[in-house]
N, C-alpha and C positions, 0 to 999 in steps of 0.2 A: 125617891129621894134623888135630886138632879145633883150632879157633882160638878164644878165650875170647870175644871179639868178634861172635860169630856167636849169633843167636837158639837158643834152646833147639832148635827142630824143624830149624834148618839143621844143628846136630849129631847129631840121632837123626838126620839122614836120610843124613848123610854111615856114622855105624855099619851103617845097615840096608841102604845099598848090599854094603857090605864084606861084612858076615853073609849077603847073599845070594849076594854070589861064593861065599863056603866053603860054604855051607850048599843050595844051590839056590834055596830059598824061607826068605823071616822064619819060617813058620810050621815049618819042619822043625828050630830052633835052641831047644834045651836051653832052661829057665828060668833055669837058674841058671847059664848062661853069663856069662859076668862083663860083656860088649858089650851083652847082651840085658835087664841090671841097671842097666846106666849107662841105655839107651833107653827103659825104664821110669819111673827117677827123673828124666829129661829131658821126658819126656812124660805125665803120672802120668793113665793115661785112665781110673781109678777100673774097673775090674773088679775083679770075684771073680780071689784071687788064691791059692796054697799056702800065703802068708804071713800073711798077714789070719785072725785070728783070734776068725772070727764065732758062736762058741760065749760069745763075750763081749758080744759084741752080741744075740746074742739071749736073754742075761743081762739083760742091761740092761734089754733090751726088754720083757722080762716081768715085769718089777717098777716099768713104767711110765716110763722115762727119755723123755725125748723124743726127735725124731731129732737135733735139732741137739747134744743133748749128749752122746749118744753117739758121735758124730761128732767130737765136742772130745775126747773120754776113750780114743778106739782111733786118737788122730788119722788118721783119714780125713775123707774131704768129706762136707758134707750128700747130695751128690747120689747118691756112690756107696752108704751106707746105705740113702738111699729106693730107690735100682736093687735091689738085694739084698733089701732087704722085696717092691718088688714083683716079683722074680722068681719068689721062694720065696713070694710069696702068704701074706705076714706081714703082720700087720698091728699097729698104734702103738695105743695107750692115748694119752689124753687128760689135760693137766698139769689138775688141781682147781682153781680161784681161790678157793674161797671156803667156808669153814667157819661153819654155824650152829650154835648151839646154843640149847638151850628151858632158860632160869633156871629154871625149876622142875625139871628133869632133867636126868639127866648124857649121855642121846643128843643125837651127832650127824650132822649131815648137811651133806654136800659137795658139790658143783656147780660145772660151769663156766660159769654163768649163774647171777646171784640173780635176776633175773628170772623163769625159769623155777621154781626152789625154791621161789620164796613165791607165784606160782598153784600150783603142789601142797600146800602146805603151807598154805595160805590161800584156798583153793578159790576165789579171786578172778582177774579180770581185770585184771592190771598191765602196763601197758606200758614203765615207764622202771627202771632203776637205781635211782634216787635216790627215785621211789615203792616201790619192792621192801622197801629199805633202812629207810624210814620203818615200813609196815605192819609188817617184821617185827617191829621195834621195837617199836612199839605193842601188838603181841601177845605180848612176854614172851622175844622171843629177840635171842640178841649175836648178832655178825656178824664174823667174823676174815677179811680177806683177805691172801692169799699167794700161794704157789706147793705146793702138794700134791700131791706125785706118789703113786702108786697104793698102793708101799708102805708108803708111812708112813701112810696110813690105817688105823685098827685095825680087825678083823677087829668084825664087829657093828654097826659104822656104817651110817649108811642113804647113799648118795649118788643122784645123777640127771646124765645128758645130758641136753643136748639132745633126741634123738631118741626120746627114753625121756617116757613119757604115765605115768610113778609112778616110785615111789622103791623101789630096790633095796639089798638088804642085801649089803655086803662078807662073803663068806666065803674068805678066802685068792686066794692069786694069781691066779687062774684063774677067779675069778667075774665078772670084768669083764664087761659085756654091751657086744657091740661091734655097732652099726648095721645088720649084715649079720643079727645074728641077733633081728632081735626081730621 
């Protein structure tokens, strides 16, 4: 008999006694025992589950979402997405802040640092924001900040990491250069 008053884990533990009288062991009971459901949604310890549908996640993931929003969007936790990326040896794309563009042409270029973009782009030594932001200025390009996730960059765009010493061209999904490989 569960009592409403009792912590979450004092009622899994009250179930998992019972399921192991029928059962010998926790681990010999059905998923979709209906006990084994309640100690689940009582206990939610974020594993890879039959239910969880990571064909959506890793959707997501390759069109740049981040973890936390994929997390909001398959409601799971942050934490179990990052366990599953790092089980499966997946790895996240990086949200964009900042779109420039050269007034005199219609290329652009994305970055999650202006600082970084305009030493490549300015073959100079900057070290602040607010200096990046000026010089770019001065040499003829706007400056949009946002949030830019991977898709919605068009295909032709130049962008840069961090990690990255030049500026690479978006060619579809899959052109991402991610840290491991450069």
């Amino acid at each position: 008999m569960i009592n409403m008053e009792m912590t979450n884990y004092q009622q899994a533990l009250i179930l998992i006694k019972k399921l192991e009288k029928r059962f010998g062991s926790i681990t010999n009971v059905p998923d979709d025992n209906p006990e084994m459901r309640e100690i689940h949604r009582l206990l939610p310890l974020d594993r890879p589950s039959k239910d969880v549908n990571y064909e959506r996640v890793c959707w997501l993931n390759r069109r740049g979402y981040s973890v936390a929003h994929i997390a909001q969007v398959t409601h799971h936790s942050k934490a179990a997405i990052s366990k599953y990326f790092s089980t499966y040896n997946i790895k996240s794309k990086q949200i964009f802040k900042y779109r420039v563009k050269s007034n005199s042409s219609t290329v652009a270029y994305y970055s999650t640092s202006l600082i970084h973009l305009a030493r490549l782009l300015l073959h100079k030594r900057i070290n602040d924001t607010a200096t990046a932001e000026r010089e770019l200025n001065m040499h003829g390009f706007s400056i949009k900040t946002s949030f830019y996730i991977w898709y919605q960059i068009p295909d032709g765009a130049y962008y840069t990491l961090k990690y990255l010493d030049h500026l690479a061209v978006k060619n579809g999904l899959d052109s991402y250069i991610y840290e491991e490989d450069c």
